[in-house]
N, C-alpha and C positions, 0 to 999 in steps of 0.2 A: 501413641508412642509413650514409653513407660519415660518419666522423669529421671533428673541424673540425679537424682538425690534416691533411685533403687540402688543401681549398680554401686554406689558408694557403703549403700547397707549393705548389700548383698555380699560387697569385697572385707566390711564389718566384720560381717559371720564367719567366711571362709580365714582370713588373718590369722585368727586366734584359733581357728582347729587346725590348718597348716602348718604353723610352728609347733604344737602342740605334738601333733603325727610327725614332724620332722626333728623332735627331741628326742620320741620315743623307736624311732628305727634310726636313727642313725648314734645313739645310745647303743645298743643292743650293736648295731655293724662293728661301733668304737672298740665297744670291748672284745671283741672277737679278734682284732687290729692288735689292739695294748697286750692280749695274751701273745700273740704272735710275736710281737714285737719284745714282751718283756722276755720270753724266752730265750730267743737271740740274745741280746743283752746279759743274761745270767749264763750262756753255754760260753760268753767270750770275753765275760769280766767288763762290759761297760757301763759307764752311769747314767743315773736317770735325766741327765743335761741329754743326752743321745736318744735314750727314750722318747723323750717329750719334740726332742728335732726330729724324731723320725713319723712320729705322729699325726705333725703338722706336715709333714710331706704328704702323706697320706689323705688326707682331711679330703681334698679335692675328690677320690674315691669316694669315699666315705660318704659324702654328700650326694654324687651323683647317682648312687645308687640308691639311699633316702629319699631323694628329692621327686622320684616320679611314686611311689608309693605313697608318700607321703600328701601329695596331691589327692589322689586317688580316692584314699582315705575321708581327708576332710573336703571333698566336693560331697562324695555321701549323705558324711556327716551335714553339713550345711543345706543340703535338702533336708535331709529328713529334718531338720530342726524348724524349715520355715514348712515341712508337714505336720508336726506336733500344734506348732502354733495357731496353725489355722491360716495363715499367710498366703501358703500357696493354695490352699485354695480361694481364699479373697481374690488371690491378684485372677487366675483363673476366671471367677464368678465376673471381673471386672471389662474381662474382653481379650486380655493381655496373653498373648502369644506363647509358646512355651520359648520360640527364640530370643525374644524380648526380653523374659526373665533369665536365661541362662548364660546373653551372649558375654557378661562380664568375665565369667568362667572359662569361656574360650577363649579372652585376650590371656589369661595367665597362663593357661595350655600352651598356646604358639610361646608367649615370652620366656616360659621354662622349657620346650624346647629348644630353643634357640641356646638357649644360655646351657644346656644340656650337649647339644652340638659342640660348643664352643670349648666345654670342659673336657669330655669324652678326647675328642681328636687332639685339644693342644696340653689343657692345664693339668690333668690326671696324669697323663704320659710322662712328663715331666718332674712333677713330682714324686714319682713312682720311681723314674729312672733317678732322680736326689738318692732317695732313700736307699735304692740299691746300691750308690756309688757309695754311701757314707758306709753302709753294712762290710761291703767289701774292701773297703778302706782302715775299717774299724778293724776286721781280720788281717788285715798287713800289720797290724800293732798286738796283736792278739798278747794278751799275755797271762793268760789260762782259757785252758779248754772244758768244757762241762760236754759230752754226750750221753742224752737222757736213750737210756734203752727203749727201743720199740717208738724213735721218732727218727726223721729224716736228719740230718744232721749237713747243710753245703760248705763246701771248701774247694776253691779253685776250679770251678766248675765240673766237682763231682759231686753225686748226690751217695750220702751214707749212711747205712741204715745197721742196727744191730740190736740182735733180741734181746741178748742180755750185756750190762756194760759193769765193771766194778772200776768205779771214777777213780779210786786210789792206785791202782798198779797199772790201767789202761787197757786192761783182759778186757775182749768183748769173746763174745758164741752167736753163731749165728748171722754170718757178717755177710751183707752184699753193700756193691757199689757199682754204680750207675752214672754211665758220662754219655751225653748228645753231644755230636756236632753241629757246629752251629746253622749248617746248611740243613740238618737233620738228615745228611744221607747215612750215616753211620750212629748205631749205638754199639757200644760197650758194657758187658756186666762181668765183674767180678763175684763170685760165690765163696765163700768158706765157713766152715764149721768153726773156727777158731780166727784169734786175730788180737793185734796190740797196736794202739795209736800212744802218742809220745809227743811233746811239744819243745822242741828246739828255739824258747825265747830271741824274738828278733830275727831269726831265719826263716823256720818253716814248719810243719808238720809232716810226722814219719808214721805211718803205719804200716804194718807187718801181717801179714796172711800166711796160712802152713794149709797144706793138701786141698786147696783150693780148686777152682775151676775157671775159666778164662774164656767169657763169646763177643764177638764181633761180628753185629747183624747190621746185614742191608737192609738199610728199610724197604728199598726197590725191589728188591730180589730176596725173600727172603728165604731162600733157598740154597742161597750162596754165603750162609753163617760159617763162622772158623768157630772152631771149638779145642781145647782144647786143658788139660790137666797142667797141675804145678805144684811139687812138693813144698815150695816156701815162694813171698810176692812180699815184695819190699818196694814201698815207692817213699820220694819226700818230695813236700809240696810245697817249696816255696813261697812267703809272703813277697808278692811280686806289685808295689805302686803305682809302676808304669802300666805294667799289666793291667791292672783294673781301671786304670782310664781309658784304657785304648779298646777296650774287649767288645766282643761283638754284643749288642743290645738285646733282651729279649726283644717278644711282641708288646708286651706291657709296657714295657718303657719307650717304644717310637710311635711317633706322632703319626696319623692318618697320613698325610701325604708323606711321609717316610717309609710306610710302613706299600702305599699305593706303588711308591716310584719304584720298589724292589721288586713288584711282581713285573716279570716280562723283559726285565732289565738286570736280575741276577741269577743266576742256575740256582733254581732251587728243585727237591726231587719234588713228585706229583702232590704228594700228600703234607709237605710241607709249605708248596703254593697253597695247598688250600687251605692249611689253618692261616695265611697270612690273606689269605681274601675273607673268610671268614670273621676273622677280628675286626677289618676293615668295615665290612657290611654290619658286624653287629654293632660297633659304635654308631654307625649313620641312623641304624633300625632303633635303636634304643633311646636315641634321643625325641623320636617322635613318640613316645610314648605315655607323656603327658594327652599328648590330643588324642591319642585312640584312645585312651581312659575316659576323657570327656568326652566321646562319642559312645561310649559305652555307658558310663553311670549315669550321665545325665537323662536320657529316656526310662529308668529304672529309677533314679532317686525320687523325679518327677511323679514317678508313679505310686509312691508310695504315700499313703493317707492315713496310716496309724501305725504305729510305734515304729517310728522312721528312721529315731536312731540305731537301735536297735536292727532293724534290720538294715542299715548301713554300713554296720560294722560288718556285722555274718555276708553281704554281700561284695563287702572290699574284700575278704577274706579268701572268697570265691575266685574273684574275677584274679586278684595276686595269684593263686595258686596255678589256676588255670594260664595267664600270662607267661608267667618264670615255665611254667610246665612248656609252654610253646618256642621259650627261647630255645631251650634248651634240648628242643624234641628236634629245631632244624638247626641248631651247631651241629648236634650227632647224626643228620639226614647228611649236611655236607664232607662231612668224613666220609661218611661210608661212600655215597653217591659224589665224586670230585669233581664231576660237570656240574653239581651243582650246588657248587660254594659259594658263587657270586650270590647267588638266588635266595637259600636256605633261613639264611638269616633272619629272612622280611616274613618267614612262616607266623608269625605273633602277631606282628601288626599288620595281616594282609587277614586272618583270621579276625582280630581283635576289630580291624575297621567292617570286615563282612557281618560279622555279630552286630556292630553297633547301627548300621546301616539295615538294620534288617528290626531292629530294637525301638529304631527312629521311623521305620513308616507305620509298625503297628501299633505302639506304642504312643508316639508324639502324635503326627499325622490324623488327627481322628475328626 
């Protein structure tokens, strides 16, 4: 049996290239976050106190998405480093098992998903929903409006889009808007070639639409759309307080068993059960995804006998693309296919552990 003073080197090496890959993707996620976020901010006049609150809501995201990459990465890395060195094969030449040398690797897999589990279902959710409440709170104070042309633009649960915007008079061209319910049995779109929005400080927001178009689609039935024309469309949208505490949650913002207890216990239409089983399964599937990375890389790092780093990188690169490729090839299996949203999810890591199992008898096993 390999001494405790391996696994302690072992956890040595991986330490310092895990932070390392957990600086550099979740850097790179941050910024993606801070544009998002600074733009809001600039479309609704607030300061960067808000900014940096909303960031830190965020963070919990931010990390949980880093943190299994991130992994992934420097387990690679840390084989190929003790293949450069000559290490692994010593311990190899020495008698020592390949479980032997890896198994420290595995206790950090289970520990981050756990701790991945625990983020996904309670701490993300939460802070996700902070952030929303501050946003929509932020907008009950609103005290200028900035819509950048040719981006999404929300206010009171409409979504507003406009190709062209001139910020000084509030002319837009090219105007739709777009509102779900929250059971998602009904959408709403507004169309128009022209249009004016306006901000009535402390009240509300008014915009204006001329020769527009007007549809109301069942999601259920879509067959059964109203359609119809309108010479002029005037709405005002009140900054409403109470309103935005009391409003219905996305999916992002409710917690796993919030999100579990509303299937089967509130009308919701077909294809909205399924994104809300969908989400549910993807947070549970994603949190194991530290350990199918380590059932995957480990028989590959191991194998690797020259230039390890190097080909650790080009193989984490691999397996990420191939992974994210599989989340996202069964969210879009369970949309289309709604018997099987419970299921679709585990597509990544039902694949992910079939590879690595298949990696581990020709590979390790020898």
């Amino acid at each position: 049996m390999i001494p405790l003073i391996f696994p302690v080197y072992f956890l040595s090496i991986l330490g310092p290239y895990l932070v390392m890959a957990l600086g550099i993707f979740s850097a790179v996620l941050f910024m993606n976050q801070f544009v998002r976020v600074f733009n809001t901010a600039v479309m609704v006049g607030a300061s960067m106190d808000w900014v940096f609150y909303s960031l830190l809501q965020l963070l919990p995201m931010i990390m949980a998405l880093a943190v299994p990459m991130s992994f992934q990465l420097a387990l690679l890395l840390t084989l190929g480093n003790l293949s450069d060195t000559k290490e692994m094969l010593a311990l190899r030449a020495a008698g020592f098992s390949a479980r032997e040398i890896i198994w420290p690797a595995g206790v950090v897999a289970v520990v981050l998903s756990l701790m991945l589990f625990w983020v996904n279902s309670w701490v993300s959710p939460h802070g996700f929903k902070r952030f929303e409440q501050s946003k929509r709170l932020l907008a009950a104070s609103i005290s200028k409006v900035q819509i950048e042309p040719q981006s999404f633009f929300e206010i009171n649960g409409w979504k507003l889009y406009a190709e062209e915007v001139d910020s000084s008079t509030g002319e837009m061209e090219g105007v739709h808007m777009v509102q779900q319910d929250s059971g998602g049995e009904y959408t709403v779109k507004i169309n128009a070639p022209r249009g004016k929005f306006s901000l009535m400080r402390g009240r509300g927001f008014t915009i204006s639409l001329e020769n527009g178009e007007f549809q109301r689609v069942n999601a259920a039935d879509s067959g059964s759309a109203i359609m119809a024309g309108f010479k002029s469309y005037k709405a005002f949208m009140p900054f409403d307080t109470k309103a935005v505490l009391n409003r219905e949650l996305s999916l992002t913002e409710m917690t796993t068993p919030e999100i579990l207890g509303k299937i089967g216990h509130v009308k919701l239409v077909p294809v909205r059960e399924a994104e809300y089983k969908i989400e549910a399964m993807s947070r549970l599937a994603f949190a194991l995804s530290p350990i199918v990375f380590f059932i995957i890389s480990c028989p590959l790092g191991l194998s690797m006998m020259r230039a390890g780093k190097v080909r650790g990188m080009l193989l984490s690169i691999v397996i990420l693309f191939a992974y994210y490729g599989a989340i996202a090839s069964g969210a879009s299996l369970g949309k289309k296919v709604l018997s099987l949203a419970w299921y679709s999810p585990w597509l990544a890591d039902i694949l992910g552990l079939g590879v690595g199992a298949y990696f581990w008898k020709t590979r390790l096993e020898r």
